[in-house]
N, C-alpha and C positions, 0 to 999 in steps of 0.2 A: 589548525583544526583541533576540535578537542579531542583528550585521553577516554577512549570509552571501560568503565569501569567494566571486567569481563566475569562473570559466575555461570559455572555451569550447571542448569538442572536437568535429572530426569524423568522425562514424561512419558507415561504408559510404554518403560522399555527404551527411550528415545532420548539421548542429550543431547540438550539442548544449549545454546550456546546463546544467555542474556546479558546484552552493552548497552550498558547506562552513561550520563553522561547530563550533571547541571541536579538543577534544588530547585522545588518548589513542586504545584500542585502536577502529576505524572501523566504523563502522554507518551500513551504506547502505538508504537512505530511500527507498521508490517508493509513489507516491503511486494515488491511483484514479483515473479519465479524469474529465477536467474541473478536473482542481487539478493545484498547483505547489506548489513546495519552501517556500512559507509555512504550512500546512500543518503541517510539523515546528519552525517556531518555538517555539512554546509548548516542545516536550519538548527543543530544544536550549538554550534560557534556562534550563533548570531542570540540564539534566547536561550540560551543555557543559565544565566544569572535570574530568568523566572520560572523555567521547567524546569522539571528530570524529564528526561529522554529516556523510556526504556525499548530497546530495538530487540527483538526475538527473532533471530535467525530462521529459518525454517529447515527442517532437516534436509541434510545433502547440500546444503548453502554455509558460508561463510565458516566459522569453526562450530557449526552442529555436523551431529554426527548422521547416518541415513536412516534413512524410516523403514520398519517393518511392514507399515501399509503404505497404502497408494496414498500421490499427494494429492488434493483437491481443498480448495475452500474449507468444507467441511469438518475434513482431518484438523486442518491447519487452524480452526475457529477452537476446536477444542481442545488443541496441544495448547493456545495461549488462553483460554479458560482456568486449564489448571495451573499454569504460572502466574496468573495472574491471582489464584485463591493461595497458593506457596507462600509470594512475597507479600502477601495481605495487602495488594492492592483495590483503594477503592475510589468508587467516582471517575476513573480516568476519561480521558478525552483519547478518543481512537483516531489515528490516522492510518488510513488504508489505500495502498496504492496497486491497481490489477488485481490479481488474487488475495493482495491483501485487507482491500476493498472490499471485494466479497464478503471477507473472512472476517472483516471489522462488521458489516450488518449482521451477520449469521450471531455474532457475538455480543451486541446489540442489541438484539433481539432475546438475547438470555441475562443481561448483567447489566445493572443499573448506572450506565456509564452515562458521563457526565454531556457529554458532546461527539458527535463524528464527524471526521472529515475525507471524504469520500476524493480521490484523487485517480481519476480515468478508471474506476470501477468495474472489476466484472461482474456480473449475476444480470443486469440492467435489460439485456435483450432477446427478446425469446432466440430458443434455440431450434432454429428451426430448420431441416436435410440440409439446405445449404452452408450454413455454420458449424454444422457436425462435419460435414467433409472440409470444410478448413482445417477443423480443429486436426480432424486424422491427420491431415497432412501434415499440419506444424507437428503434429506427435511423431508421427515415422520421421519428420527430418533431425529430431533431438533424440529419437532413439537410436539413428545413424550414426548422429556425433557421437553419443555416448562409446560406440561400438569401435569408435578411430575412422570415422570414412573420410579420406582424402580430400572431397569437396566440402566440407563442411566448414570448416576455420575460416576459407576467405568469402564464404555465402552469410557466415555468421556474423562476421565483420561487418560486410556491408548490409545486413539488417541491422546493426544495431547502429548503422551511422542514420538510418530512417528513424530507428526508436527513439535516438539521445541525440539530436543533432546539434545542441546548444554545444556550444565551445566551452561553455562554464562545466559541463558534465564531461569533459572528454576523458578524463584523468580514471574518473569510474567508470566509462564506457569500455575503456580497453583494460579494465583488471575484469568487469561481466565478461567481454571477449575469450579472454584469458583462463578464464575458471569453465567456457563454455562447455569442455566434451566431459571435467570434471563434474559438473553438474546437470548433463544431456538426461541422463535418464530419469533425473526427480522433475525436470521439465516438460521430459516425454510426457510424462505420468500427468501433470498438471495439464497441460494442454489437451490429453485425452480424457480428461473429465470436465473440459470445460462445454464438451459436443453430450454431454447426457443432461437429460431431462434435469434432475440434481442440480443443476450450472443454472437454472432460472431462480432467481430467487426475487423476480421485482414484487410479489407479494410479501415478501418478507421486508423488505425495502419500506412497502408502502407501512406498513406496519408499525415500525418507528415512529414513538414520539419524542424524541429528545432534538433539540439543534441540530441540523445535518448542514457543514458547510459545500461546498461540488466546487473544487478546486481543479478544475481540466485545462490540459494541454491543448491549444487550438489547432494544432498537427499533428494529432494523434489520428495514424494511417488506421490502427491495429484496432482502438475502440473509439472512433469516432464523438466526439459530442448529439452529434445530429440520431447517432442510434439511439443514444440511452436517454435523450430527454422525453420521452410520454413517459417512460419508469421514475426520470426524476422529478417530473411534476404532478405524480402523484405521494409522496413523500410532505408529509407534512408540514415539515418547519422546517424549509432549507431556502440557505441564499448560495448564489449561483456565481462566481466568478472563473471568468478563461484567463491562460496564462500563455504567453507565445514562450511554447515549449511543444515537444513531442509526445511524452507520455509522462512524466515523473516533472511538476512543477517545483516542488521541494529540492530537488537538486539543478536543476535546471535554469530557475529563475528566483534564486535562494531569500534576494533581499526584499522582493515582492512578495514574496510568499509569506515569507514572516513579517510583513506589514499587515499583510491579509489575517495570517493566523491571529496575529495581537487583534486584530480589531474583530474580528469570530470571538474568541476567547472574553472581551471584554465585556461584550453586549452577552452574555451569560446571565444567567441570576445567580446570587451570591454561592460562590460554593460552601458547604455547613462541614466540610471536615479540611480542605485546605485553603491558605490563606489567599486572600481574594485576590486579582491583578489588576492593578492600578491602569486606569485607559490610557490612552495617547492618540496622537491627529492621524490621521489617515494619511498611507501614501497613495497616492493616484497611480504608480506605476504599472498596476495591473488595470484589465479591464471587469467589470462590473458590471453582470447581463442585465440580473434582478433580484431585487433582495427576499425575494419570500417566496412560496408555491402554496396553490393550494392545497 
């Protein structure tokens, strides 16, 4: 797996903890609550020789340090806003995975980024009494962990063997296990903003004009494909590919995914500040819903 280069910056009070990793035009990595920039290993080992990978921890996640405010989408869109004006990054191509998903439209939406790739997304589906009381709930059970409750470690285990079920991810499934009660309460926190009004953002979705590729897990328990497709088909320019995984195809199904990415990436128009990506044949290994929405 590659060396993630590691720089710490601080945002509004908050360090932050950014791993990079490969050359070439930069694709920023946000990850879903509970995981860290290991996560994008796998797809930086494999195209690291035509990206930089830049992976932005979220606070209370991997070596960032905790947040002053509550986590949400929102926070999280603007904590990588300003890292992203820091390193004078431009153009990038977003990858968003859950909250990070979210976080990559919200940001999208403000910064003239190059491409998005939207991977099991939240913001996609109204949020309506019944999904706010989910949400509570998954909140109270990560603010229990946070607090050391006894039941919590082997209920967390066995959610997360539904989340990551690929054997190819089990290596990261039990270090998220492992960091779970350490990072209970910034999940608390995400989870209980994922039940306020705020957590809809398929107007903002629709809203994008840039390439949007929808890279989803076909056994994704937690956000289904079937909820968020009238969100994704209204989105402009997106092509649709499932991946047999559970929630995170990027780790999950690493060498599809970066077949998939390479052929997203290529059908671009030329990028005018970094250097172009030469195409290549498709691999079939993934499945391929539809290439465009309207």
């Amino acid at each position: 797996m590659p060396t993630f280069a590691l720089t710490f910056l601080t945002v509004d009070k908050v360090i932050l903890a950014v791993k990079s990793a490969g050359s070439g035009p930069p694709v920023i990595c946000l990850t879903a609550t509970g995981h860290d920039a290991r996560d994008f290993e796998p797809l930086a080992e494999r195209l690291k020789h035509k990206f930089e990978f830049i992976c932005i921890e979220w606070p209370g996640h991997g070596d960032s340090r905790a947040d002053h405010a509550q986590a949400s989408a929102a926070r999280y869109a603007a904590l990588v806003n300003s890292v992203l004006r820091i390193l004078d990054v431009e153009a990038p191509v977003l990858i968003g995975n859950s909250i990070g998903g979210a976080a990559a439209i919200l940001l999208a939406a403000r910064i003239p980024a190059r491409a998005v790739v939207l991977c099991d997304s939240g913001g996609l589906v109204p949020v309506t009494p019944g999904v706010a009381r989910v949400c509570r709930l998954f909140s109270r059970f990560f603010a229990a962990g946070a607090r050391g409750a006894w039941y919590f470690a082997p209920l967390f285990a066995l959610y997360y063997r539904m989340v990551l079920p690929s054997p190819l991810a089990a290596g990261q499934r039990s270090r998220i296990v492992a960091q779970g009660r350490e990072r209970g309460l910034a999940i608390s926190q995400a989870w209980s903003s994922f039940g306020t009004p705020e957590a809809d953002i398929r107007d903002t979705a629709a809203s994008l004009d840039m390439p949007v590729w929808i890279a989803w897990a076909r056994s994704d328990r937690i956000l289904p494909l079937k909820a968020s497709l009238p969100a994704i088909r209204r989105i402009k320019r997106t092509k649709l590919d499932t991946f047999k995984a559970g929630h995170a195809a990027f780790l999950e199904q690493p060498d599809a995914f970066a077949a998939g990415f390479e052929d997203f990436v290529s059908s671009l128009e030329p990028d005018p500040i970094h250097a172009s990506i030469p195409t290549h044949e498709s691999n079939p290994t993934h499945e391929s819903m539809t290439s465009s929405a309207a």
